[in-house]
VOKOL-302909 format. One line per field, with one value per residue (C-alpha): residue number from 1; residue in three letters; x, y, z. Coordinates in Angstrom, 2 decimals, decimal comma. Example, Ala and Ser with C-alpha at 12.3 -4.5 7.8 and 13.67 -1.06 7.14 Angstrom:
nr	[1 / 2] $
rest	[ALA / SER] $
c1	[12,30 / 13,67] $
c2	[-4,50 / -1,06] $
c3	[7,80 / 7,14] $
end
This chain:
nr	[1 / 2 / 3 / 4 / 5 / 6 / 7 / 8 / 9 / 10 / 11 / 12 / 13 / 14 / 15 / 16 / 17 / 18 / 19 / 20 / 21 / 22 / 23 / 24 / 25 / 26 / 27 / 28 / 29 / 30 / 31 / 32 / 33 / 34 / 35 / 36 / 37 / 38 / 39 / 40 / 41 / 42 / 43 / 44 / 45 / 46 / 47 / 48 / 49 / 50 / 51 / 52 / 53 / 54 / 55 / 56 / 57 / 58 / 59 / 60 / 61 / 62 / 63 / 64 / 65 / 66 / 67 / 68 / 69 / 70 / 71 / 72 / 73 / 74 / 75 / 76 / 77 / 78 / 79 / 80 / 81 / 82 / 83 / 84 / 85 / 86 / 87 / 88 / 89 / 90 / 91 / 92 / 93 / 94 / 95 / 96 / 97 / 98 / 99 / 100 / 101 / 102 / 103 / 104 / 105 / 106 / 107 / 108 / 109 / 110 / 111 / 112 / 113 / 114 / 115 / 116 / 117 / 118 / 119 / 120 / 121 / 122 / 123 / 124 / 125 / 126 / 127 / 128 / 129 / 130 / 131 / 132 / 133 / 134 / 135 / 136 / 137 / 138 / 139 / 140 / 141 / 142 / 143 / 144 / 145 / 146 / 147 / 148 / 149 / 150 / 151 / 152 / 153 / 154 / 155 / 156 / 157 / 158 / 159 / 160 / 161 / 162 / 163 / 164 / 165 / 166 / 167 / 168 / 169 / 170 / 171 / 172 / 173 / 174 / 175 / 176 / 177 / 178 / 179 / 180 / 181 / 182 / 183 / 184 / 185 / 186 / 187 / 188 / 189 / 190 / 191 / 192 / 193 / 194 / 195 / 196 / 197 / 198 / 199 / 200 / 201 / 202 / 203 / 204 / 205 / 206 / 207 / 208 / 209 / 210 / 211 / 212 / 213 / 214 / 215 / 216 / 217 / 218 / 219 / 220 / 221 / 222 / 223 / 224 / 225 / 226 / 227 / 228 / 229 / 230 / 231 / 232 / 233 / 234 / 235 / 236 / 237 / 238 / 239 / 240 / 241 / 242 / 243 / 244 / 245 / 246 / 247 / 248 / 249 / 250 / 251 / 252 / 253 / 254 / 255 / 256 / 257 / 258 / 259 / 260 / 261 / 262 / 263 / 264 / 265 / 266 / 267 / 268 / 269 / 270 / 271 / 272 / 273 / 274 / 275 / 276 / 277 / 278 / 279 / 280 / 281 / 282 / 283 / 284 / 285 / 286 / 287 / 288 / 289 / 290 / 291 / 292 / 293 / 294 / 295 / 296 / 297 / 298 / 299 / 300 / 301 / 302 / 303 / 304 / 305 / 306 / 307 / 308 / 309 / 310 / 311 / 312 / 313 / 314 / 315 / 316 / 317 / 318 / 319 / 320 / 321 / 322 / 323 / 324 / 325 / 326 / 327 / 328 / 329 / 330 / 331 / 332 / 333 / 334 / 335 / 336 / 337 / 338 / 339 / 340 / 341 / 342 / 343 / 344 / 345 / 346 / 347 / 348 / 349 / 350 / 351 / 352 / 353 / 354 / 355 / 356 / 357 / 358 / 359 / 360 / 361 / 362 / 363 / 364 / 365 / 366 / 367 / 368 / 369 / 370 / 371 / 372 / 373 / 374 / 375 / 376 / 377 / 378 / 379 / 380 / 381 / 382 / 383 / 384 / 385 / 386 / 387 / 388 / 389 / 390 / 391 / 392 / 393 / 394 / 395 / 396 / 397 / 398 / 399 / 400 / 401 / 402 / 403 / 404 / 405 / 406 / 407 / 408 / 409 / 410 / 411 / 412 / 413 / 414 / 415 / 416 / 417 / 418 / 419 / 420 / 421 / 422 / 423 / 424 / 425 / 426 / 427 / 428 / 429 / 430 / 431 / 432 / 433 / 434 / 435 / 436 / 437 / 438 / 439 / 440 / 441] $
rest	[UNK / UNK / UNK / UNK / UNK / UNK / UNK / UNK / UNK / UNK / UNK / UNK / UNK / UNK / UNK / UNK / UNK / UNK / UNK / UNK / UNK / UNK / UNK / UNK / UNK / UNK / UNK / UNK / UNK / UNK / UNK / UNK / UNK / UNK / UNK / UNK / UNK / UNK / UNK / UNK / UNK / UNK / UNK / UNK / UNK / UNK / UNK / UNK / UNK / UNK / UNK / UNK / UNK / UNK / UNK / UNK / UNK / UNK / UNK / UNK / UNK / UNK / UNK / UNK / UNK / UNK / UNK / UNK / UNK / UNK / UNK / UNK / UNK / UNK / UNK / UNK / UNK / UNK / UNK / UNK / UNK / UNK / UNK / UNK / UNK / UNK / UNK / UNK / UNK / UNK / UNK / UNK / UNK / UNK / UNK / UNK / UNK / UNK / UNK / UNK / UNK / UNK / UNK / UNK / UNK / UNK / UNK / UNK / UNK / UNK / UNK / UNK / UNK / UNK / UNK / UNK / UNK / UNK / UNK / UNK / UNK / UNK / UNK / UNK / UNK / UNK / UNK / UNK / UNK / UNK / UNK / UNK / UNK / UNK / UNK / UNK / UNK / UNK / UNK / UNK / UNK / UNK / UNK / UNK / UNK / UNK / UNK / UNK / UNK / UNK / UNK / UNK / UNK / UNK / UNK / UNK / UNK / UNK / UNK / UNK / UNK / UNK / UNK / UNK / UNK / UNK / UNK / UNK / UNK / UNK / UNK / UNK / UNK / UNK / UNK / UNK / UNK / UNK / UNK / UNK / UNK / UNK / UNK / UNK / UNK / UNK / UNK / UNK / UNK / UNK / UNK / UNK / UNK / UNK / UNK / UNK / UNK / UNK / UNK / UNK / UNK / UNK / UNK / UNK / UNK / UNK / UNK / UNK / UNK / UNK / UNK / UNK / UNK / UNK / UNK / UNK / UNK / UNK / UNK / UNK / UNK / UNK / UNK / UNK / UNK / UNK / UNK / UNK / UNK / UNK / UNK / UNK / UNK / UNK / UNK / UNK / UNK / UNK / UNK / UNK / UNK / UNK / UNK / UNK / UNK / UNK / UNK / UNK / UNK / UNK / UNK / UNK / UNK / UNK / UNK / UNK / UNK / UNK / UNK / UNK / UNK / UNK / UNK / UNK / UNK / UNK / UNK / UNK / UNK / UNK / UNK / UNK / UNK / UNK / UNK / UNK / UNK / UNK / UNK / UNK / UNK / UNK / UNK / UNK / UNK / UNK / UNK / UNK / UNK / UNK / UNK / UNK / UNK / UNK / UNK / UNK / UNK / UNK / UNK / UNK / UNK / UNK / UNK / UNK / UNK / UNK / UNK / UNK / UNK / UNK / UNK / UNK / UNK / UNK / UNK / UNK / UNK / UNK / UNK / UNK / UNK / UNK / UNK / UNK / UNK / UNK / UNK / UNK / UNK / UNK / UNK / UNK / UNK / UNK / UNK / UNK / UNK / UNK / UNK / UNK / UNK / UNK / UNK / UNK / UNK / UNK / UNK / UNK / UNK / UNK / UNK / UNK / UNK / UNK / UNK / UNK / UNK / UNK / UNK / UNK / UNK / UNK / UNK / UNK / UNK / UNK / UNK / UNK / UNK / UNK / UNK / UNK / UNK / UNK / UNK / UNK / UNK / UNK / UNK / UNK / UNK / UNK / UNK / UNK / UNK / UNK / UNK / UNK / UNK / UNK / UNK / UNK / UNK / UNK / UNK / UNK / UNK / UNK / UNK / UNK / UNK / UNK / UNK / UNK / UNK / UNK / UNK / UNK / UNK / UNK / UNK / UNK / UNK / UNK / UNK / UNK / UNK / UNK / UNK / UNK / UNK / UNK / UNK / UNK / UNK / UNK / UNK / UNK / UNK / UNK / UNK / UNK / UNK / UNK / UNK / UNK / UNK / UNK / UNK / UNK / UNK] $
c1	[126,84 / 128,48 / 126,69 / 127,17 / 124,72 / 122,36 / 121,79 / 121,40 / 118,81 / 116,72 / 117,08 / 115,38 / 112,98 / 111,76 / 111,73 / 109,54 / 107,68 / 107,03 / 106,40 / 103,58 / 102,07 / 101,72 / 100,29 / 97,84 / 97,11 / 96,21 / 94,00 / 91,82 / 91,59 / 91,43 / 88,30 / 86,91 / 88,29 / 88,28 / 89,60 / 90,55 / 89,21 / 90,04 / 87,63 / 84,72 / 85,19 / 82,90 / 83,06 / 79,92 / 78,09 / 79,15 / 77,05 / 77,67 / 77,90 / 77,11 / 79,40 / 76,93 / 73,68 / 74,51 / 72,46 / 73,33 / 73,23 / 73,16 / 74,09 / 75,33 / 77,39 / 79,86 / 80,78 / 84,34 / 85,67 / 88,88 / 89,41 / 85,91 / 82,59 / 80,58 / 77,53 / 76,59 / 73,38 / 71,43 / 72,53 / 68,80 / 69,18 / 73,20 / 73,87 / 77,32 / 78,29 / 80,00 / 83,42 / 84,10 / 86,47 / 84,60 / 85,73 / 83,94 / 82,83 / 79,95 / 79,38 / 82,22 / 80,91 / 82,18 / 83,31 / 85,26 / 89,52 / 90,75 / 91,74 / 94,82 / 95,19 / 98,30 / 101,08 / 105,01 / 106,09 / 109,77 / 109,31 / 112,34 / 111,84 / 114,50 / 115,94 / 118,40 / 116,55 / 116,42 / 120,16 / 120,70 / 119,05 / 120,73 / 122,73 / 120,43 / 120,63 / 117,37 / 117,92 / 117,47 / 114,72 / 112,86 / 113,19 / 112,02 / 108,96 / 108,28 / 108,07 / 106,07 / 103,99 / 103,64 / 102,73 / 99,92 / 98,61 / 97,93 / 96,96 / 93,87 / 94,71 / 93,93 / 94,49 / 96,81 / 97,68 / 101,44 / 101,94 / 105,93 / 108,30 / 112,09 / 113,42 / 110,34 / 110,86 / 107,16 / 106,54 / 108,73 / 107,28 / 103,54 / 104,21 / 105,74 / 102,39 / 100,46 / 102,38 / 101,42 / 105,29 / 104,95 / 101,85 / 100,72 / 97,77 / 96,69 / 99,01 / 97,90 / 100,90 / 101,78 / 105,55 / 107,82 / 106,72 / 106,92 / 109,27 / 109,52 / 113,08 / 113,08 / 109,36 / 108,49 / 110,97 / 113,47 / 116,80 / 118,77 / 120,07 / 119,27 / 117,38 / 114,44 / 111,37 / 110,49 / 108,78 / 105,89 / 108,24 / 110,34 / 106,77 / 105,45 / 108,40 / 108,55 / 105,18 / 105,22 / 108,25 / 105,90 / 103,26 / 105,78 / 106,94 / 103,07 / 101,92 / 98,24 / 98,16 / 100,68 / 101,55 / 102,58 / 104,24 / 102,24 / 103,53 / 105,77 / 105,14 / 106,30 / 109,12 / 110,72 / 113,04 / 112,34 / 109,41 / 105,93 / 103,64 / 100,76 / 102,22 / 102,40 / 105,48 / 103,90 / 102,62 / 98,86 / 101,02 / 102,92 / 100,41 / 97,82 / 100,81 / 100,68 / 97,21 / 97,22 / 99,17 / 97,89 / 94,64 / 94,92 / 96,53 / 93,25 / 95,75 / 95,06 / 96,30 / 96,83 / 98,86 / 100,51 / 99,25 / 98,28 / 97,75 / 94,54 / 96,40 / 98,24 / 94,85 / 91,97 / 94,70 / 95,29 / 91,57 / 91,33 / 94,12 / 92,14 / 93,88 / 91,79 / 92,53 / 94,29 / 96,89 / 97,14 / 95,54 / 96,65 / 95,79 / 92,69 / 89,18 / 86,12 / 86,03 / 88,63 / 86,96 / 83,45 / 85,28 / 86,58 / 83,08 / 81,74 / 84,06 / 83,25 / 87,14 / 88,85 / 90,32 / 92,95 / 93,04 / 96,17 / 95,11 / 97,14 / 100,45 / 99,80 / 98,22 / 99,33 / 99,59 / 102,20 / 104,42 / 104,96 / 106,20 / 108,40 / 110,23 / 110,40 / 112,79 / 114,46 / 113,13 / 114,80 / 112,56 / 112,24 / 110,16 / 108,35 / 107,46 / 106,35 / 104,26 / 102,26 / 101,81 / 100,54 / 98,26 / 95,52 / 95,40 / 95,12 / 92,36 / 90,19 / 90,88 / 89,73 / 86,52 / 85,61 / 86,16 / 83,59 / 80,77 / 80,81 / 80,25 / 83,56 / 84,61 / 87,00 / 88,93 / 91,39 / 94,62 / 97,71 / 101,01 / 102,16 / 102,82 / 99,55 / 100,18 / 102,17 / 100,85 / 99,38 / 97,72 / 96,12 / 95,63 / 97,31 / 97,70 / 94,77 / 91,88 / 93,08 / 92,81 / 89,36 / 88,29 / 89,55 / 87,21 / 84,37 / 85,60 / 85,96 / 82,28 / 81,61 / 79,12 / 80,60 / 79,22 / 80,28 / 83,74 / 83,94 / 82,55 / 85,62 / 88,09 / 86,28 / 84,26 / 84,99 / 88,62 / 87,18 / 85,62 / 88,74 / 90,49 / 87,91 / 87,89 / 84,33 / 83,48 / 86,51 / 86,89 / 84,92 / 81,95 / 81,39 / 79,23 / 78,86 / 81,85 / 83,91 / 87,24 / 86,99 / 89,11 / 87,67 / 88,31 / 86,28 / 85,50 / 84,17 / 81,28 / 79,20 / 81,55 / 78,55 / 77,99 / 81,26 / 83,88 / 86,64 / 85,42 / 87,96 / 90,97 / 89,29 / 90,18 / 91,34 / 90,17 / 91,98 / 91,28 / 92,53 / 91,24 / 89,99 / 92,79 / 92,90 / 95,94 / 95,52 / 92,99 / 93,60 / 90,05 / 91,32 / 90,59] $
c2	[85,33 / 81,60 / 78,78 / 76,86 / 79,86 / 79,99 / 76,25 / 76,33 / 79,31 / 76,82 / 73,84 / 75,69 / 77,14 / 73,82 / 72,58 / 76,08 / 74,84 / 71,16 / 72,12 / 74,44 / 71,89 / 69,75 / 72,12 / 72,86 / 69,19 / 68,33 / 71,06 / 69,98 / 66,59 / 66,84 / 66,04 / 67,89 / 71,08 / 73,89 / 77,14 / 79,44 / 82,82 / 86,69 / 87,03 / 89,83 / 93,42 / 95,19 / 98,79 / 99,35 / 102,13 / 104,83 / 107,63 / 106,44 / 109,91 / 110,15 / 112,81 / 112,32 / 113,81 / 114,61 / 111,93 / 109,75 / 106,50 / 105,92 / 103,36 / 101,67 / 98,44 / 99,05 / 95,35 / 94,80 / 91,72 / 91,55 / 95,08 / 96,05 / 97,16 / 94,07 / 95,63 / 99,12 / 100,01 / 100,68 / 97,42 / 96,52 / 95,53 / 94,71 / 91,67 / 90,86 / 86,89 / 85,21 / 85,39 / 89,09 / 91,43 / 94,15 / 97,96 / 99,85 / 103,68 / 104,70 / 107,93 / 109,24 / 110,02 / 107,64 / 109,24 / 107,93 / 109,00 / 112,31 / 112,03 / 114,83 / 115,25 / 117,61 / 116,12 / 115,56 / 112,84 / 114,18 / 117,63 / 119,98 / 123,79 / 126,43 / 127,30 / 125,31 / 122,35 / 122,35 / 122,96 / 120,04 / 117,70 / 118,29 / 115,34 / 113,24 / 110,07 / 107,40 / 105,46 / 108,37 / 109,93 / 106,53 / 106,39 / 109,88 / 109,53 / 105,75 / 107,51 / 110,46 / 108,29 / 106,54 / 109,45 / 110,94 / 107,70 / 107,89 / 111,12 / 110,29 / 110,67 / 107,69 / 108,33 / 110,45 / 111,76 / 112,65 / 115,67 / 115,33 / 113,91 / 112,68 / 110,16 / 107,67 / 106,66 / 107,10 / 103,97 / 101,46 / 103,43 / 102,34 / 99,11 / 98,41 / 99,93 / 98,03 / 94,44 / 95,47 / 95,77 / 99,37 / 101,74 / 104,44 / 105,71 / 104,90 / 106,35 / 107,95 / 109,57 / 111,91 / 110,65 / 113,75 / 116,94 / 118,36 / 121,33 / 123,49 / 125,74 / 128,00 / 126,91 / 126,35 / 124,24 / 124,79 / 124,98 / 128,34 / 128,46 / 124,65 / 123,03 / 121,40 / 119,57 / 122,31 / 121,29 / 119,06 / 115,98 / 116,52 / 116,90 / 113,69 / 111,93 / 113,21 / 111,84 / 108,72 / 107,63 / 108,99 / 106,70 / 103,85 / 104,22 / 103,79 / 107,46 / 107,65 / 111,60 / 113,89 / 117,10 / 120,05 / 123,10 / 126,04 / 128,97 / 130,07 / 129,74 / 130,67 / 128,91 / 130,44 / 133,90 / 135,09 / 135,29 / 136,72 / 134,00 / 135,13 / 134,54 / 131,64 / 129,02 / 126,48 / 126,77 / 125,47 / 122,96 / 121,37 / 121,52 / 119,65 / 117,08 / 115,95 / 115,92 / 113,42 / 111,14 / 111,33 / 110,56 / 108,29 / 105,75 / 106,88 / 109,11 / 112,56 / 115,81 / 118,35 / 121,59 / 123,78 / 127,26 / 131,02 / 132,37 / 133,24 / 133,55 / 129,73 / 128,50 / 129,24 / 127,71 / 124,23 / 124,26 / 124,39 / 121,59 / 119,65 / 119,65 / 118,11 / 119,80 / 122,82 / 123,10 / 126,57 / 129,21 / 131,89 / 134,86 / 132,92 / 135,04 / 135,00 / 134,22 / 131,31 / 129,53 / 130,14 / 128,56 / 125,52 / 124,72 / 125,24 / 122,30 / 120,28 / 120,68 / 120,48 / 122,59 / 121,92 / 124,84 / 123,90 / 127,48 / 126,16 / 126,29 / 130,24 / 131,09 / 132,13 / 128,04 / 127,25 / 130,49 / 129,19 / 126,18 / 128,17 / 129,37 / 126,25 / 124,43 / 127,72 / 129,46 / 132,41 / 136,09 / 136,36 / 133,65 / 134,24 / 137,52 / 135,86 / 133,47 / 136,36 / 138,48 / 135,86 / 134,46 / 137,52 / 136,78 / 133,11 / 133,88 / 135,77 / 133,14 / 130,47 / 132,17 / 133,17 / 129,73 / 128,43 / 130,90 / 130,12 / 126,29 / 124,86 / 121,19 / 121,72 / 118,28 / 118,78 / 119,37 / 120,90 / 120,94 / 120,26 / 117,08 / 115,90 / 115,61 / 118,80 / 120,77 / 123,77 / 126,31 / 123,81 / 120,72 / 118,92 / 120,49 / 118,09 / 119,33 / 123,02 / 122,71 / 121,93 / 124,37 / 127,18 / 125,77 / 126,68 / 129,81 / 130,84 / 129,82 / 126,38 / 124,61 / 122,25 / 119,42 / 120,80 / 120,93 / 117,29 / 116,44 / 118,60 / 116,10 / 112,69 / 112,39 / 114,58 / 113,42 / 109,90 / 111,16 / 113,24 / 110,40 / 108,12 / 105,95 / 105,93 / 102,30 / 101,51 / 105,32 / 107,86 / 106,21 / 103,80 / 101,69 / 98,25 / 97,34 / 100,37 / 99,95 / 100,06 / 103,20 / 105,21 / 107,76 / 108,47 / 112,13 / 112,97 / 115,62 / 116,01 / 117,53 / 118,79 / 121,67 / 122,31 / 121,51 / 121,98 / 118,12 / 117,27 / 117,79 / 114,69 / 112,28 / 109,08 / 106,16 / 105,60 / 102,36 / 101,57 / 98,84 / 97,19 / 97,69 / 99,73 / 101,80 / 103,88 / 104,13 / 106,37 / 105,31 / 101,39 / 99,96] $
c3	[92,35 / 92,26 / 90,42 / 93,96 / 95,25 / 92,73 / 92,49 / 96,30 / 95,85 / 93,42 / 95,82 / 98,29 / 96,04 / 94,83 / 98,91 / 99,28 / 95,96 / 97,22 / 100,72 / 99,75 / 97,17 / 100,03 / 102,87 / 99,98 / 98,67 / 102,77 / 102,88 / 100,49 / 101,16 / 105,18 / 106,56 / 107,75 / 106,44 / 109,18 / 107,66 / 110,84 / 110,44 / 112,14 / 114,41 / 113,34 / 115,40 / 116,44 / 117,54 / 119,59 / 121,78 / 119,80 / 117,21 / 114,09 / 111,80 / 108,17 / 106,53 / 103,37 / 104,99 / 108,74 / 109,54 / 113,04 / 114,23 / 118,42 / 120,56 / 116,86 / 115,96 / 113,63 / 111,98 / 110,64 / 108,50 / 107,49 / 106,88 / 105,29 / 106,96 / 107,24 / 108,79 / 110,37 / 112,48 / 115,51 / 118,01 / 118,41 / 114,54 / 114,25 / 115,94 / 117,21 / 116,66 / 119,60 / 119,79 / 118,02 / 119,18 / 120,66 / 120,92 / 122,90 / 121,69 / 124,30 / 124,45 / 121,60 / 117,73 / 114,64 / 111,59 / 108,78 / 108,87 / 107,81 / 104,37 / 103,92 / 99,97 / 99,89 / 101,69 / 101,42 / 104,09 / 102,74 / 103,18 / 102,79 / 103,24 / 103,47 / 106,51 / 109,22 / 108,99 / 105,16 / 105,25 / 107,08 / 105,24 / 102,20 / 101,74 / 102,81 / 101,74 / 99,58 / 103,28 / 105,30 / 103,38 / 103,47 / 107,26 / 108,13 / 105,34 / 106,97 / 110,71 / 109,39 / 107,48 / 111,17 / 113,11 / 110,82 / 110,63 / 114,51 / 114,27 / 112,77 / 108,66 / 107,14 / 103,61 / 102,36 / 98,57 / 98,10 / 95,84 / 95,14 / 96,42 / 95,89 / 93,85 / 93,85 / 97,57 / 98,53 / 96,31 / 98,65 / 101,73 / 100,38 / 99,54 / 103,20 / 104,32 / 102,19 / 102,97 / 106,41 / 106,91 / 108,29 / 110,21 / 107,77 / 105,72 / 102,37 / 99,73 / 96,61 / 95,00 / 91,93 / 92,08 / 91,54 / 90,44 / 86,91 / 87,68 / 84,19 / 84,11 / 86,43 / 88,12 / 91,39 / 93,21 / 90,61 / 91,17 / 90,32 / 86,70 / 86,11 / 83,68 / 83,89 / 82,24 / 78,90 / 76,05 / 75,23 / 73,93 / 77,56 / 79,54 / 77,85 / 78,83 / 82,43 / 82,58 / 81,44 / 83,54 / 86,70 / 85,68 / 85,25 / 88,62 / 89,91 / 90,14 / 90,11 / 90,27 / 87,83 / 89,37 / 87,61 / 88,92 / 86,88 / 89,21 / 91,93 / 95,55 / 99,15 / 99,10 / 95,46 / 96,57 / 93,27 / 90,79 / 90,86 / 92,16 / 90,38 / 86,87 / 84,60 / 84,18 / 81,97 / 78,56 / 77,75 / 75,47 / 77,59 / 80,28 / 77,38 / 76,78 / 80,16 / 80,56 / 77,29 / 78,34 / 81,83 / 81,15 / 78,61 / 81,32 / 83,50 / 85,76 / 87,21 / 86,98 / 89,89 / 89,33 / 91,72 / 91,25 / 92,53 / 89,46 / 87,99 / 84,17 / 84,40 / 86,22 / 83,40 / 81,15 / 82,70 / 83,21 / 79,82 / 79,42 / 81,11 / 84,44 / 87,27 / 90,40 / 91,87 / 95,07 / 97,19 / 94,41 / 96,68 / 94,11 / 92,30 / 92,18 / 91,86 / 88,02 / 88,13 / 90,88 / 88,59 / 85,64 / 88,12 / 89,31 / 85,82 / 84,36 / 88,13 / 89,04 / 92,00 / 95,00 / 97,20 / 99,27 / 102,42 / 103,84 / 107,06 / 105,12 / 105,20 / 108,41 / 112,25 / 112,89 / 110,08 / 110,67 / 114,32 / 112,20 / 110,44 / 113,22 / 114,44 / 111,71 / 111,27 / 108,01 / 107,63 / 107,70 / 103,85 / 103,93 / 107,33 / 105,38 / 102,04 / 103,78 / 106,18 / 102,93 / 100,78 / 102,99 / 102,99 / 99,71 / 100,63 / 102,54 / 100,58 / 97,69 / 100,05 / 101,08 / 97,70 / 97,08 / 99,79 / 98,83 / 94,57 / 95,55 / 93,85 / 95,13 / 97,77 / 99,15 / 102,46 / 102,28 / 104,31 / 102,59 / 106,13 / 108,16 / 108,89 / 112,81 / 112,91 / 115,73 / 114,89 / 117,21 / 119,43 / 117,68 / 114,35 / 111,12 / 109,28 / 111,93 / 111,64 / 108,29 / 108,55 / 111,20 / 109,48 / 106,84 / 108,88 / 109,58 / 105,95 / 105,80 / 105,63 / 108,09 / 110,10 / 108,38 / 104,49 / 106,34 / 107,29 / 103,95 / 102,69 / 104,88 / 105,08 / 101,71 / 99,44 / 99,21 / 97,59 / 95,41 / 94,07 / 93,90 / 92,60 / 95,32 / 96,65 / 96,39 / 99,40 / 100,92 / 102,34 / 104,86 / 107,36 / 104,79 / 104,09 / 101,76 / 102,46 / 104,46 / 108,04 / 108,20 / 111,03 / 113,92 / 117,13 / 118,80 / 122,09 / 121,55 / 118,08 / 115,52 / 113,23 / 116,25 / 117,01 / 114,86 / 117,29 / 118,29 / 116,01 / 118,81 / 120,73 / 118,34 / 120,68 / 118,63 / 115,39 / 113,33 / 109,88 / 107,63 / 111,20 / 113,01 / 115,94 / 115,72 / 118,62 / 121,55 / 124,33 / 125,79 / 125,94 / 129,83] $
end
């Protein structure tokens, strides 16, 4: 760069500088001062649901400042001032967003569409994760928690989101995965992370790049052609070196798994939470809700919605086959699951708005919830609470409550007696925005 430029480049800055030391010295002295505010919103008529206790609200007023619940209540008690944008919600049911906590907005799986996005460039992939990121958003997912992806290019697509540059959900993100040699993900013959010293670097350069979650690949899965996935890839030591350093810069730990073997050893690592666990039984999931872990469970990813998926982007019939074999087991781990009482927080490994049998791939998630035995209400819990509370985020996420964000969705029938309310989802608002509303006049 010339000095001519970069003296220019200051000019201006000091202009920027002296402009902005003005605007601000006239604002304070004006008289009088008049700040102009957003007006409030209110989202009115509707039945305010509370995923907490299943209690409701009717015919309630839903306050929104900014993008944080101001006030929430029956109208004969919320008042709504003059001059607030209303929304109107009679007749449809108010819950908080879907919160989706295994996603990859870059997703890459083998077959013709895998092949083809080979060579795809940081551009591209930031492009196709910005428009997914887009469309789950309007799907109803409001937050979302990234478990791997490519080359740190979630973190620009997050910060466009959160400058308000670009439509998308909250993003929580565990950078890229921990892949040991030969793990899941891994590719053939090459090296990769081994070792505490190598795991303790991997993990601090995640953290660097603002990864809030670590996530460590401690098996095979569907997508590996070779490999049993029901035995262990990661030794308890360098599973406990990334847990240190993790946690002692107050990050999580998640771990890919479906074995029972690798599973009782991160637990006793000290590994948080657990993705799939497509072979896990009824003794691992005792030890998980003994230590108060967590469960992942993306049963989608292995059921009758998700192989019509497959076929879709062209996955070739090894792993069509993989994925309808493992997913009895899937099953069974998921209901076993359900009835010892472990924490269980929604999540898909699948686009969140994919369609899948009927609806997206976030609400089939959660009805299949309820048909592996939850009640309807534990299963909205599982997608619209719980998911704050794995993350730690309860004091903005997870409620329409004073404080909280304003991140909501609205339904047309009463989702706590028939989960398949879900598929009405036509009002989607995040942090008091309305993103989509197909009810609008």
């Amino acid at each position: 760069m010339s000095d001519t430029v970069i003296q220019a480049r200051r000019q201006c800055d000091n202009r920027t500088a002296r402009a902005l030391l003005l605007c601000a010295w006239l604002v304070l002295t004006a008289a009088p001062r008049v700040c102009a505010a957003e007006p409030l919103v209110a989202v009115v008529g509707g039945t305010v649901i509370d995923v907490a206790t299943g209690q409701e609200i009717p015919n309630a007023v839903v306050l929104i400042d900014g993008e944080r619940i101001k006030a929430v209540g029956p109208a004969a008690r919320v008042a709504v001032p003059h001059g607030s944008t209303i929304v109107h919600a009679e007749g449809k049911w108010l819950l908080p967003g879907l919160m989706d906590m295994h996603v990859h907005l870059g997703l890459v799986l083998p077959g013709a569409e895998g092949a083809e996005l080979a060579h795809e460039s940081d551009g591209a992939l930031a492009l196709r994760m910005a428009k997914n990121a887009t469309a789950s958003l309007r799907a109803g997912t409001t937050t979302v928690r990234l478990t791997g992806e490519d080359k740190h290019v979630e973190f620009a697509v997050k910060q466009s989101i959160d400058r308000g540059d670009l439509l998308g959900p909250r993003i929580f993100s565990a950078g890229e995965p921990l892949i040991p040699t030969g793990g899941h993900g891994a590719e053939y013959l090459a090296s990769g992370v081994d070792g505490p010293v190598e795991v303790t670097k991997f993990t601090r350069r995640q953290i660097q790049a603002g990864a809030t979650w670590i996530k460590l690949m401690i098996s095979k899965g569907l997508a590996d052609t070779k490999g049993d996935i029901a035995a262990a890839d990661m030794s308890m030591a360098e599973m406990q070196a990334a847990v240190d350093v993790a946690h002692s810069h107050g990050v999580k730990v998640t771990a890919h798994t479906g074995s029972p073997t690798a599973t009782l050893a991160a637990l006793h690592a000290g590994v948080d939470c657990f993705e799939h666990g497509y072979y896990l039984d009824e003794q691992v999931f005792r030890e998980i809700k003994k230590y108060d872990r967590w469960y992942v469970p993306t049963i989608v990813v292995s059921q009758a919605g998700a192989l019509e998926f497959f076929k879709k982007i062209g996955s070739p019939p090894w792993y069509l086959e993989r994925a309808k074999s493992v997913g009895q087991a899937h099953w069974k781990a998921l209901q076993t699951a359900i009835a010892v009482g472990v924490n269980i927080a929604m999540g898909t490994d699948q686009y969140p708005f994919e369609p899948n049998e009927g609806t997206v791939a976030a609400v089939r998630e959660t009805e299949l919830y309820v048909d592996a035995g939850m009640t309807p209400l534990q299963a909205l819990q599982a997608a619209m609470r719980n998911p704050a509370r794995l993350l730690g985020a309860e004091k903005d996420l997870g409620g329409l409550e004073v404080g909280k964000y304003a991140d909501l969705v609205a339904v047309s029938a009463d989702p706590r007696r028939d989960i398949h309310a879900l598929r009405t989802i036509g009002l989607v608002m995040k942090g008091g925005l309305v993103i989509r509303n197909d009810w609008a006049q």
